[in-house]
RODO-2510 file (C-alpha; in nm, 4 decimals, decimal comma):
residues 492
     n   res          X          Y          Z
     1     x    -4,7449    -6,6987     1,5529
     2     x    -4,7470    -6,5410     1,2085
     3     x    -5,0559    -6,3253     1,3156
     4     x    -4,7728    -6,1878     1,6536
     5     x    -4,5454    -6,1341     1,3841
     6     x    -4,7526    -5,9038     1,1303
     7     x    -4,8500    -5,7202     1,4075
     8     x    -4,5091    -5,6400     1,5192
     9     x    -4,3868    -5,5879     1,1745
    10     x    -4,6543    -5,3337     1,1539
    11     x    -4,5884    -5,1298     1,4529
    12     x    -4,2260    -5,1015     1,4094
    13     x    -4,3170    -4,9771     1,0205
    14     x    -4,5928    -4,7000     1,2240
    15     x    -4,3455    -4,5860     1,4922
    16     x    -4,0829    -4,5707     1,1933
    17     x    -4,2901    -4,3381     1,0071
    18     x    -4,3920    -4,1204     1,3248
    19     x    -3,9921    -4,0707     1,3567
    20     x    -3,9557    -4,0263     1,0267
    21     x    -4,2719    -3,7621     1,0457
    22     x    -4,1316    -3,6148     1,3483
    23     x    -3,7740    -3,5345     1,2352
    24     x    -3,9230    -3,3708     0,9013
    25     x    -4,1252    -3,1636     1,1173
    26     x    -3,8546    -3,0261     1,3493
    27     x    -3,6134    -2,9084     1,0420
    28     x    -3,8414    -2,7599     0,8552
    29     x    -3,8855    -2,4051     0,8074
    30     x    -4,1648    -2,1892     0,9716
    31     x    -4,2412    -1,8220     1,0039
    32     x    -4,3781    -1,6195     1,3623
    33     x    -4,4557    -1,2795     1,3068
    34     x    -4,3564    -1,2065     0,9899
    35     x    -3,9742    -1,4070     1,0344
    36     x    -3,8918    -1,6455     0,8714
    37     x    -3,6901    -1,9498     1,0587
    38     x    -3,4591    -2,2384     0,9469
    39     x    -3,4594    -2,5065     1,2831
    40     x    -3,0426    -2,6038     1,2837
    41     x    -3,0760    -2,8184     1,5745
    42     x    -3,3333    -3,0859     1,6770
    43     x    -3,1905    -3,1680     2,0073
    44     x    -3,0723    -2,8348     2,1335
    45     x    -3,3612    -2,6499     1,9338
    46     x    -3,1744    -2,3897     1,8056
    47     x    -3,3013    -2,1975     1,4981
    48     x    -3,1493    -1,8949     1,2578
    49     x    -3,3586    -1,5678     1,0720
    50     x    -3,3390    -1,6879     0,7033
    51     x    -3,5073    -1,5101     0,4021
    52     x    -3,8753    -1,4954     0,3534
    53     x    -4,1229    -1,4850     0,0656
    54     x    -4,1718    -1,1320     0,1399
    55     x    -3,9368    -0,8598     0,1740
    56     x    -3,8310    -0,7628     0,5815
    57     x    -3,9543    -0,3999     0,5947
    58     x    -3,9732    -0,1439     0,8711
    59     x    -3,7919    -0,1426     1,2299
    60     x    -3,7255    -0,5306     1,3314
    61     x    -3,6818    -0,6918     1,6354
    62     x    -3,5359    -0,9906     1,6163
    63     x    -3,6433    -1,2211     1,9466
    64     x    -3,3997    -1,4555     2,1413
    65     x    -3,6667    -1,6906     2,1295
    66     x    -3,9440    -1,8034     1,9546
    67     x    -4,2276    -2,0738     1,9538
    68     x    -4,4011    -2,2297     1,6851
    69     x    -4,6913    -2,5140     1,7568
    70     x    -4,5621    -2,5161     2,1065
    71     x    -4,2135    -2,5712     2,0286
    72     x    -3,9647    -2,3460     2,1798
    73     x    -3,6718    -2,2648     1,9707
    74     x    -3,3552    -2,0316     2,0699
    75     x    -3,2183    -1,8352     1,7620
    76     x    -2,8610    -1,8512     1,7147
    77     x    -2,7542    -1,7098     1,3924
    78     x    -2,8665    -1,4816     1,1093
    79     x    -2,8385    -1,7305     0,7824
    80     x    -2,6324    -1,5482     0,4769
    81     x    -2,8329    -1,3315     0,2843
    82     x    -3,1808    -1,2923     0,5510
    83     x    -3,2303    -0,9601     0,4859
    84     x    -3,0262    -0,9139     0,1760
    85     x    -3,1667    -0,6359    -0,0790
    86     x    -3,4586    -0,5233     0,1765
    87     x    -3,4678    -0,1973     0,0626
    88     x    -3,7483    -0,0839     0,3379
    89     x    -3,5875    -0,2041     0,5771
    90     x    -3,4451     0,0679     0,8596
    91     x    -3,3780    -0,0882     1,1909
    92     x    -3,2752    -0,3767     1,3273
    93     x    -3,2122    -0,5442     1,6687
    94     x    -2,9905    -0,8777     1,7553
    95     x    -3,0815    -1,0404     2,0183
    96     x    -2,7687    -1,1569     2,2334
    97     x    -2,8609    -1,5081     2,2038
    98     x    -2,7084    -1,4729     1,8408
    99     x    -2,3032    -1,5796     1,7766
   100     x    -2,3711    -1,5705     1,3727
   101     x    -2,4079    -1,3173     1,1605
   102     x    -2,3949    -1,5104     0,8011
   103     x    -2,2612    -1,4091     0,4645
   104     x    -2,4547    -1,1050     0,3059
   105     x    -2,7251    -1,1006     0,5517
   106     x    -2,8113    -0,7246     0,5458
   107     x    -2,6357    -0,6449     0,2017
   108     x    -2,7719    -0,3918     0,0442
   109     x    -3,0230    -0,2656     0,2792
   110     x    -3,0329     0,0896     0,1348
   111     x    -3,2553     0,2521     0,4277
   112     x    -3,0958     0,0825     0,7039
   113     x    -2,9861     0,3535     0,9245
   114     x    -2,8864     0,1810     1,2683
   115     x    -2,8263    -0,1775     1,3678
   116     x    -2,7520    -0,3202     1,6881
   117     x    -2,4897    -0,5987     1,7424
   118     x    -2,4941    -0,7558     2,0657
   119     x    -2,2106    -0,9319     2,2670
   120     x    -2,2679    -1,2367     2,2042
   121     x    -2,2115    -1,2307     1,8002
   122     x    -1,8159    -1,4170     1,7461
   123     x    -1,8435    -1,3798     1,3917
   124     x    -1,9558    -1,1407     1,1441
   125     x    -1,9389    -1,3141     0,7614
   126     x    -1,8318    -1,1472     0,4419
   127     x    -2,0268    -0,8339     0,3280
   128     x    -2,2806    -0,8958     0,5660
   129     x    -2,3425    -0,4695     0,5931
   130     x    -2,2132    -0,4460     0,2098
   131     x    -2,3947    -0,1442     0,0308
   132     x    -2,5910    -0,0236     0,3570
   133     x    -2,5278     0,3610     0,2189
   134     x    -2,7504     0,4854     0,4700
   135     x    -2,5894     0,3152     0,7844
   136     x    -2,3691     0,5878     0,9682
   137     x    -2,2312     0,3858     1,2877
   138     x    -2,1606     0,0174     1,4484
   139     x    -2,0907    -0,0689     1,7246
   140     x    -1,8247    -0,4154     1,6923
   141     x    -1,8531    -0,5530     2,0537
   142     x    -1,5355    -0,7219     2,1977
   143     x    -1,7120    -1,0496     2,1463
   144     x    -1,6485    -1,0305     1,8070
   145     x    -1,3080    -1,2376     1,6873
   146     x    -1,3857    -1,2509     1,3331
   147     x    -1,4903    -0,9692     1,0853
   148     x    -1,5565    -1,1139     0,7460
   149     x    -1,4157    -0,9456     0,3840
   150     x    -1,5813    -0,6755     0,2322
   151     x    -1,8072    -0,6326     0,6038
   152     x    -1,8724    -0,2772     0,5674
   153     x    -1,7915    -0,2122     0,2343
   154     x    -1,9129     0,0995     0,0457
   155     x    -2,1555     0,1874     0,3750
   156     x    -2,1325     0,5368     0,1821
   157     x    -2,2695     0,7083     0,5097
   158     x    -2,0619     0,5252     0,7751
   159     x    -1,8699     0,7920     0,9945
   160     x    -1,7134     0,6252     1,2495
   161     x    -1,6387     0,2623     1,3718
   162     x    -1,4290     0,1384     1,6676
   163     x    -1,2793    -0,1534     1,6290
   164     x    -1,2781    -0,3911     1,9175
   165     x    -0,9283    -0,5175     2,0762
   166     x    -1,0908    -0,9009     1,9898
   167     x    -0,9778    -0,8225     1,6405
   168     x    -0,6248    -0,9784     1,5436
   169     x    -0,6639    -0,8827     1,1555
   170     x    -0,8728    -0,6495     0,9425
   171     x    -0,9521    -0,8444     0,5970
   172     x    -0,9725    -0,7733     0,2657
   173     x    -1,2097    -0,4385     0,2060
   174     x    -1,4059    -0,4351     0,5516
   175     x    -1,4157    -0,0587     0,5012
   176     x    -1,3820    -0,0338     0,1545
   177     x    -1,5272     0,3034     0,0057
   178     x    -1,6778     0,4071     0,3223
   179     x    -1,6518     0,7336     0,1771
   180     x    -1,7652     0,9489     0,5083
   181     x    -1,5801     0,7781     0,7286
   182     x    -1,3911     1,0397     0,9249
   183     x    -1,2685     0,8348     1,2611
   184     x    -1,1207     0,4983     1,2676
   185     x    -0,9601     0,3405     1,5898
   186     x    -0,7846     0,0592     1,5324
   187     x    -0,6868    -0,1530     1,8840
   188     x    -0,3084    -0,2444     1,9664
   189     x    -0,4413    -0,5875     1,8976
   190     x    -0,4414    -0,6235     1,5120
   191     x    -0,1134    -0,7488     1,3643
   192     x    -0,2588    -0,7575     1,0030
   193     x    -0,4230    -0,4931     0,7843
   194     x    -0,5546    -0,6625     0,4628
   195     x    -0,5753    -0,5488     0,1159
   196     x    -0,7775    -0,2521     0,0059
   197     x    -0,9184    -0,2074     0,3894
   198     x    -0,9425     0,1295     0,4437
   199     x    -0,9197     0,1989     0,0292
   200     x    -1,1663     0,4668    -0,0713
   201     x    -1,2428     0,5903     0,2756
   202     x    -1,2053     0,9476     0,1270
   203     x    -1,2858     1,1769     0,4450
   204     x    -1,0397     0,9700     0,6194
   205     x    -0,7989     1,2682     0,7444
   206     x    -0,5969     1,0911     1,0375
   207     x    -0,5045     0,7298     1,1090
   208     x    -0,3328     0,6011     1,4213
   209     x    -0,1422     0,2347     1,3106
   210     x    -0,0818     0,0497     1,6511
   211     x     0,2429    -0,0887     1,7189
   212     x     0,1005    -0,4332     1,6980
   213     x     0,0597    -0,4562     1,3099
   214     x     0,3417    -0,5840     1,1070
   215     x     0,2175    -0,6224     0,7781
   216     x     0,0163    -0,3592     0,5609
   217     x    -0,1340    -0,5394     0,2746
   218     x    -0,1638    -0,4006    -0,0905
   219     x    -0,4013    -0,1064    -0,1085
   220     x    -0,4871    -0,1154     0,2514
   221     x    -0,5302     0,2926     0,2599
   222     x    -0,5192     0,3602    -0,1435
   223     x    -0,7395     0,6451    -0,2291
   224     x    -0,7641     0,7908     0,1281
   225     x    -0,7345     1,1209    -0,0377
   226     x    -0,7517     1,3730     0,2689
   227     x    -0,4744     1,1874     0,4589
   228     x    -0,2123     1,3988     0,5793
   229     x     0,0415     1,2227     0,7517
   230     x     0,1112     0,8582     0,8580
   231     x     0,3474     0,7386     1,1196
   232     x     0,4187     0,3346     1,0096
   233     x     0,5491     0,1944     1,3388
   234     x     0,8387    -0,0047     1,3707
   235     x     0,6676    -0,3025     1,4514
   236     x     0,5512    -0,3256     1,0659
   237     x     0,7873    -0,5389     0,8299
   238     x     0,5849    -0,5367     0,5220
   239     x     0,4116    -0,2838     0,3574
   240     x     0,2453    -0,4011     0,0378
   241     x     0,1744    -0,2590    -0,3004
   242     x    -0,0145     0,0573    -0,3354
   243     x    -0,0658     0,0520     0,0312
   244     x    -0,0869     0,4423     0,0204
   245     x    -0,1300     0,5072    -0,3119
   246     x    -0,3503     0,8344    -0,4378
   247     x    -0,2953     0,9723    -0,1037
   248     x    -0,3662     1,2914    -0,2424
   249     x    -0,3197     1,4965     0,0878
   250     x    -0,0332     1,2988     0,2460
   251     x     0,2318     1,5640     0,2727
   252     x     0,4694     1,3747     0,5193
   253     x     0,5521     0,9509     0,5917
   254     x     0,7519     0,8256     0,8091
   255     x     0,8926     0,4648     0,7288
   256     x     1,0641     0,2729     1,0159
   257     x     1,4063     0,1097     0,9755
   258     x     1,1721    -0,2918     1,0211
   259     x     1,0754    -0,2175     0,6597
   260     x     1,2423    -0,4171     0,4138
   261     x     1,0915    -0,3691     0,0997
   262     x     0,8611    -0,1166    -0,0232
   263     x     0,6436    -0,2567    -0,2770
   264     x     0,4795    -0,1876    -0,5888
   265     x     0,3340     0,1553    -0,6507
   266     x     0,2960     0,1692    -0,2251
   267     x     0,3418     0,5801    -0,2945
   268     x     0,2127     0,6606    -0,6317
   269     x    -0,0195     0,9431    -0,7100
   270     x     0,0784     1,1222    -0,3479
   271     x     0,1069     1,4274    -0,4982
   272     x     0,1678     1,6281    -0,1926
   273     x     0,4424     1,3951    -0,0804
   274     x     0,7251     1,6469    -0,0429
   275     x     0,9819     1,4667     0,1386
   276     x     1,1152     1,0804     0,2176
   277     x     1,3839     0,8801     0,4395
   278     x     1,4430     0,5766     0,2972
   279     x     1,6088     0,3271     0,6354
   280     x     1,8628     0,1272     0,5867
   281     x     1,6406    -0,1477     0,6839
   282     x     1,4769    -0,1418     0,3067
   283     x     1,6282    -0,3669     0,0983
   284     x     1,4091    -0,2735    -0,2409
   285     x     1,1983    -0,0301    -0,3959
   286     x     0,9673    -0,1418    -0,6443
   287     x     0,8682    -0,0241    -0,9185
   288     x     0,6619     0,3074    -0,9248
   289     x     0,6980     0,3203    -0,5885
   290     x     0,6890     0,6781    -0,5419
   291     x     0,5268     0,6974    -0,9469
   292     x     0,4019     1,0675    -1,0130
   293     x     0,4724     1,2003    -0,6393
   294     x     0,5055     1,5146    -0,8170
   295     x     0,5709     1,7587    -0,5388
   296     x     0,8287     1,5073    -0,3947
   297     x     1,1677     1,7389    -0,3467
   298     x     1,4180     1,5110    -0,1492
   299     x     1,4829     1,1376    -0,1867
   300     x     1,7396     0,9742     0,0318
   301     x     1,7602     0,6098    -0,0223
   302     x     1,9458     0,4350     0,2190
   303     x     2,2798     0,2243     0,2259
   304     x     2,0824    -0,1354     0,2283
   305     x     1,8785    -0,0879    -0,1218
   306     x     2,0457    -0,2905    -0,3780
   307     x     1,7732    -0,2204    -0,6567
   308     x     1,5502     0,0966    -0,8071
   309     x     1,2504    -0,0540    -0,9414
   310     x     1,1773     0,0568    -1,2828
   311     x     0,9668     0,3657    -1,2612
   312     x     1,0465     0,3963    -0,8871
   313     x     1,0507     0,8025    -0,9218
   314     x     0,9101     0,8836    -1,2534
   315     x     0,7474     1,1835    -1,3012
   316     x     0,8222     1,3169    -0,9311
   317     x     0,8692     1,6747    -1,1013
   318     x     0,9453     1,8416    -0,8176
   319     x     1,1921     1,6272    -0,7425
   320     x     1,5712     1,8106    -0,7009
   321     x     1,7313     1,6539    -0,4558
   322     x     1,8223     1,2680    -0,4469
   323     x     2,0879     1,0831    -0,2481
   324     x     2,1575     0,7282    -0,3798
   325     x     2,2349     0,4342    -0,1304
   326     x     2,6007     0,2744    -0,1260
   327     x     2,4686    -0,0312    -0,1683
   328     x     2,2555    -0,0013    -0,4775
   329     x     2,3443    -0,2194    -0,7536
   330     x     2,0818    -0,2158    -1,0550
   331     x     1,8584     0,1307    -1,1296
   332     x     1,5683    -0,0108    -1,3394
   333     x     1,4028     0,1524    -1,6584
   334     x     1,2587     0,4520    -1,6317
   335     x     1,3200     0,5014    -1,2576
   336     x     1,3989     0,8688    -1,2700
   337     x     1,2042     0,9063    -1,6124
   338     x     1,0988     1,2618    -1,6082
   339     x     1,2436     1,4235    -1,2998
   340     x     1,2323     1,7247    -1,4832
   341     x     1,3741     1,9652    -1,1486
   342     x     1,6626     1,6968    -1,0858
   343     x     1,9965     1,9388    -1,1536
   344     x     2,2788     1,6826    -1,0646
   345     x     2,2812     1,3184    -0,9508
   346     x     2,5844     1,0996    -0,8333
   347     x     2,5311     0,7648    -0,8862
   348     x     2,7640     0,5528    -0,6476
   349     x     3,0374     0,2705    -0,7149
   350     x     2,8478     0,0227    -0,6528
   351     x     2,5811     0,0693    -0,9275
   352     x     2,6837    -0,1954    -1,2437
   353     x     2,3575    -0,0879    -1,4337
   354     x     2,1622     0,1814    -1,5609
   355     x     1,8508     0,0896    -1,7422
   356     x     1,6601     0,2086    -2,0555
   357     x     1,5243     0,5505    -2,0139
   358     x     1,6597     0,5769    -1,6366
   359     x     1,7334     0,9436    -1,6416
   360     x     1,5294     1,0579    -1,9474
   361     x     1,3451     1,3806    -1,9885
   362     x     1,5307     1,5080    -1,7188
   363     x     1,5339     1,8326    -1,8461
   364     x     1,6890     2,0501    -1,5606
   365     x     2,0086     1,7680    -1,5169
   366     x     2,3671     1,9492    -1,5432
   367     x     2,6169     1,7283    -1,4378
   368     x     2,6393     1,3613    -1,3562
   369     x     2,8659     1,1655    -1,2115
   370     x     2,9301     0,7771    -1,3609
   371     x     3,0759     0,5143    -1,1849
   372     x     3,3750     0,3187    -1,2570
   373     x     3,1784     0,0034    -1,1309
   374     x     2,9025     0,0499    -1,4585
   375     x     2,9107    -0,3065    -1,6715
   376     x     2,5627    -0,1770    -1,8482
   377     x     2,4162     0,1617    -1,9495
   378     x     2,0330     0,1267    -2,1579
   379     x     1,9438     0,2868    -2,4285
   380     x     1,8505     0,6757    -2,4173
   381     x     1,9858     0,6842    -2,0292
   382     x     1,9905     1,0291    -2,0152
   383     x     1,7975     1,1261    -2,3275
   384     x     1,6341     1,5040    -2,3492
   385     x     1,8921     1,6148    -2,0953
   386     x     1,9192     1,8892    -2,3119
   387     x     2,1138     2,0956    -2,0211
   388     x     2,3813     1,8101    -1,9232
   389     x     2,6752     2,0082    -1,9349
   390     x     2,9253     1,7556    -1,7669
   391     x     2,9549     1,4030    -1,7535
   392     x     3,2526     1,2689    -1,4794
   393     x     3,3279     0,9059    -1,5554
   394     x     3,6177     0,8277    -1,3262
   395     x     3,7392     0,5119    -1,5142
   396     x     4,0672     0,4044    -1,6068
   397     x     3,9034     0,1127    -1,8660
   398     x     3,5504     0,3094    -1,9809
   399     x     3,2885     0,0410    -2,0527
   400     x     3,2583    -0,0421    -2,4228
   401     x     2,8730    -0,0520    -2,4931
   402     x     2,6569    -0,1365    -2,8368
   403     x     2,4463     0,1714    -2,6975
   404     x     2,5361     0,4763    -2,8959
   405     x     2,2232     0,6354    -2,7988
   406     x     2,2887     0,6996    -2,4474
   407     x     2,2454     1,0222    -2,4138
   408     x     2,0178     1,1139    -2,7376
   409     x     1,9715     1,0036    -3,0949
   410     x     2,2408     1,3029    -3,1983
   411     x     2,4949     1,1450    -3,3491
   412     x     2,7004     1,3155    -3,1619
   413     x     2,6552     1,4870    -2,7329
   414     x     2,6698     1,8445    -2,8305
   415     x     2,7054     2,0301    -2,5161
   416     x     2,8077     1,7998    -2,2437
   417     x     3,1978     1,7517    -2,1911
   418     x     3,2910     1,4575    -2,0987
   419     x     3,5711     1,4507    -1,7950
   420     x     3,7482     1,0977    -1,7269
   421     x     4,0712     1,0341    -1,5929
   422     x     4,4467     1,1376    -1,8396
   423     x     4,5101     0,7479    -1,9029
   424     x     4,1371     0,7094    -2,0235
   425     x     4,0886     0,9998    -2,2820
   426     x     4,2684     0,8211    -2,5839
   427     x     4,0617     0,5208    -2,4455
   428     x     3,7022     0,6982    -2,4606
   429     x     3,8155     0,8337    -2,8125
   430     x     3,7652     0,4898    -2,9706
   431     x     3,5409     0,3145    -2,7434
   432     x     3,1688     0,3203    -2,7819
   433     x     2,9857     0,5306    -2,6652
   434     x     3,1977     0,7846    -2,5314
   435     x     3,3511     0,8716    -2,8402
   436     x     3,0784     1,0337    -2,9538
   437     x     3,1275     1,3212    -2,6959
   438     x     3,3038     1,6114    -2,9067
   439     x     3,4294     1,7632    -2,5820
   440     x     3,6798     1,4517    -2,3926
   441     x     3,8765     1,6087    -2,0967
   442     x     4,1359     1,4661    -1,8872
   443     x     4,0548     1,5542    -1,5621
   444     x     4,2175     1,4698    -1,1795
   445     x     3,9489     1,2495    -0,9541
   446     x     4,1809     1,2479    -0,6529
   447     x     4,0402     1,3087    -0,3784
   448     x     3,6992     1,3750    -0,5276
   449     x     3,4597     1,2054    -0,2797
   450     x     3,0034     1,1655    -0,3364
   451     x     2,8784     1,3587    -0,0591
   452     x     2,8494     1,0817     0,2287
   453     x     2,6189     1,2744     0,3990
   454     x     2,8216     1,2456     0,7227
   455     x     2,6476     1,4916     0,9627
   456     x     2,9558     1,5169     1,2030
   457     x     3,0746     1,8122     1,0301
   458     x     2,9449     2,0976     0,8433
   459     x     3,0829     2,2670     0,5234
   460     x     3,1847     2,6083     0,5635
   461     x     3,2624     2,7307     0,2177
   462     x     3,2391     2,6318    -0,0974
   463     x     3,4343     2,7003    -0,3766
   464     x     3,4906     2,6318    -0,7840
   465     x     3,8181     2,5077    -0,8998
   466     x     3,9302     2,8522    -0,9676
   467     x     3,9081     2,9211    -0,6131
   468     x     3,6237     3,1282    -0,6511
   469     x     3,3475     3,0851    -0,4085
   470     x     3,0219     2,9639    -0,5166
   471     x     2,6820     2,8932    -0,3394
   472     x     2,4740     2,5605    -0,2394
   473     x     2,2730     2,6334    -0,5857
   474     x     2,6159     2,5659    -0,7913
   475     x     2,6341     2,2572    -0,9676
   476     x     2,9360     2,0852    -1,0772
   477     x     3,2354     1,9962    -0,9170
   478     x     3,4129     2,1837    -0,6205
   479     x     3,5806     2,1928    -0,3084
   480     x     3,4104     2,2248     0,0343
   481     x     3,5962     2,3451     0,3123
   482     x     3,4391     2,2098     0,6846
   483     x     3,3723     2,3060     1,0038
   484     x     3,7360     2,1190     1,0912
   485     x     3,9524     2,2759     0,8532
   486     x     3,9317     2,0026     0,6428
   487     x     3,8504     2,0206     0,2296
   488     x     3,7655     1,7961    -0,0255
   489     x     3,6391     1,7618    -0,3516
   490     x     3,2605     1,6879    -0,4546
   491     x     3,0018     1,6516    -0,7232
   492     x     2,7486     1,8775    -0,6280
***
């Protein structure tokens, strides 16, 4: 009996070991023909291209099967980083029993001029092409869901992609500094463009945004510095910091009225942007928005925007013509800090503060017209206005503010007269800091109206207060006369 038992015992150890022997055997790795394989499934016998000792080199065909000591094995996937750094290596084919293309798996490949994806790959991993600066076009089949961050990024010789409709969002840098790219289409299927996507893609002149997208991530076309124009459609709700900043060609942007925020520096550094339409829609600009857009001329901000970031506008030199929003409640620091061609703003009722340096170094500024709504007023405001001529500050009660510098360290405003309503001049005399104007005027605000912008009618004439007619150039107060007879007063 114990004899039956130790041989038992010792067959059960034997077939334990050929098992054991057995499953070693079928996940190990082998190489056929110079590729090297990684077996991911016993059962199925399924295998994926993984790195070798030696670099891949040449033109490589990949096969959709392979056998090694009379095993059969189907390869599914290219494991992250395969090919990663083969410098030689100029060609390869996927075989369309792949559905994997791993993480980094042809980074790098510096002579790799052409690759071909098949239909069956689902998913393409992060910076799997990353750095292949002689690649100059993919194909993405439709089969493809899933295109991983940083994909394509800085393919230096990439010219043109098409992007299949499969694709529901394009991630973080897929196309970062593709610097040759020239023709993008994006499909009426992506709803998301991710940070920094498109940023860098220099030769990028013309860009067609689907109605489908609704949010344009930070940076998404930054540095695209041949763009021209951009339509947004009005499908997109979000459009994210520095989405179109140093946009160096972009003469022309149309923003739809589903925006409701424009964020951080989304403008700056456009310096052809000559003109913008702020909707309604927008709620708040951020700051430096539209930072050194320095052929920007016309600003109209719309009737929704409670808040100028700080910096919003600074240094858009060009900049002459602004229309502030009724609803605007706070302009930041800084926001119009060197608009150096801005003659005459009107800042509306419903602004309660102006912030440090808001209007400074605008050196072209003539008149301005203050709000009786204003609770706060920053230091140096309007500093190195050194043309202010008139300041209208229709209110009954002026403001009394620790600020004495508002308009300049003089002790004094030189210059500038300061034009408030008869019950107020006494008032501004003694209150800080309008009694430091040497010139205090009492001066009639009825009927003096900020131009509305009401397109209904058109003004006819224009004249000063002397009755004299003047031109669209003047600046200052006077009366318009309109296409129906009627006149009123304005700060032009």
């Amino acid at each position: 009996m114990k004899q039956i038992i130790k041989i038992f015992l010792t067959s059960v150890v034997l077939l334990c070991v050929h098992f054991s022997a057995s499953a070693y055997y079928y996940y190990s790795s082998f190489e056929v023909d110079g590729i090297y394989y990684d077996v991911t499934s016993n059962s199925e016998m399924t295998c994926r291209v993984v790195k070798g000792n030696n670099q891949y080199e040449g033109d490589i065909v990949i096969p959709s099967k392979v056998t090694y000591d009379d095993h059969q094995f189907t390869v599914t996937g290219i494991y992250m980083s395969a090919f990663e750094k083969c410098s030689s290596l100029t060609s390869i084919k996927i075989p369309n029993s792949v559905t994997m293309i791993g993480n980094s798996a042809f980074s790098k490949c510096t002579s790799l001029t052409s690759v071909t994806i098949p239909n069956s790959v689902s998913n393409i991993g992060d910076l799997t092409f990353y750095g292949c600066t002689a690649l100059e076009s993919v194909t993405i089949p439709t089969s493809v869901s899933e295109i991983g961050e940083y994909a394509f990024w800085m393919c230096t010789s990439l010219k043109s992609v098409t992007i299949p409709n499969s694709i529901t969002e394009i991630r973080k840098g897929v196309f970062e500094d593709c610097e040759s790219l020239t023709s993008v289409t994006i499909p009426n299927s992506v709803t998301i463009i991710g940070s920094s996507a498109f940023s860098g893609c220099g030769a990028l002149s013309a860009i067609t945004i689907p109605n489908s997208v609704t949010e344009i991530r930070g940076g998404a076309f930054s540095g695209c510095k041949t763009l021209t124009n951009v339509t947004i459609p009005n499908s997109v709700t979000v459009i994210g910091g520095s989405a179109f900043s140093s946009c160096h060609s972009l003469t022309s942007v149309t923003i739809p009225n589903s925006v409701t925020k424009i964020g951080y520096g989304v403008f700056q550094y456009c310096k052809s942007l000559t003109s913008v339409i702020i909707p309604d829609s927008v709620t708040e600009i951020d700051s430096d928005a539209f930072f050194m857009c320095s052929s920007l001329a016309s600003v109209k901000i719309g009737n929704s925007v409670t808040q100028i970031g700080i910096s919003a506008f600074s240094y858009c030199t060009s900049l002459s013509d602004v229309t502030i929003g009724k609803a605007v409640d706070i302009i930041s620091d800084e926001a119009f800090w060197h608009c150096s061609s801005l003659a005459s703003v009107i800042i509306p009722n419903s602004v309660t503060e102006i912030g440090t340096d808001a209007f400074q170094y605008c050196s072209s500024l003539i008149s301005v017209n203050l709000p009786s709504s204003l609770k706060n007023i920053g230091r140096h405001a309007f500093d190195e206005c050194n043309r202010l001529k008139d300041v209208y500050y229709n209110c009954e009660n002026p403001v009394e503010l620790e600020n004495n510098q508002l308009f300049g360290d003089n002790y004094y405003y030189i210059g500038a007269c300061l034009h408030v309503p008869a019950v107020a001049v006494e008032k501004c005399k003694i209150t800080s800091p309008w009694k430091y104007f040497k010139d205090i005027q009492a001066y009639d605000f009825s009927g003096v109206e900020a131009v509305s912008g009401d397109t209904a009618k058109t003004v006819t004439a224009r004249y000063d207060l002397s009755g004299s007619p003047v031109d669209g150039d003047y600046k200052g107060l006077v009366i318009e006369r309109y296409s129906d007879g009627s006149t009123k007063k304005t700060v032009q």
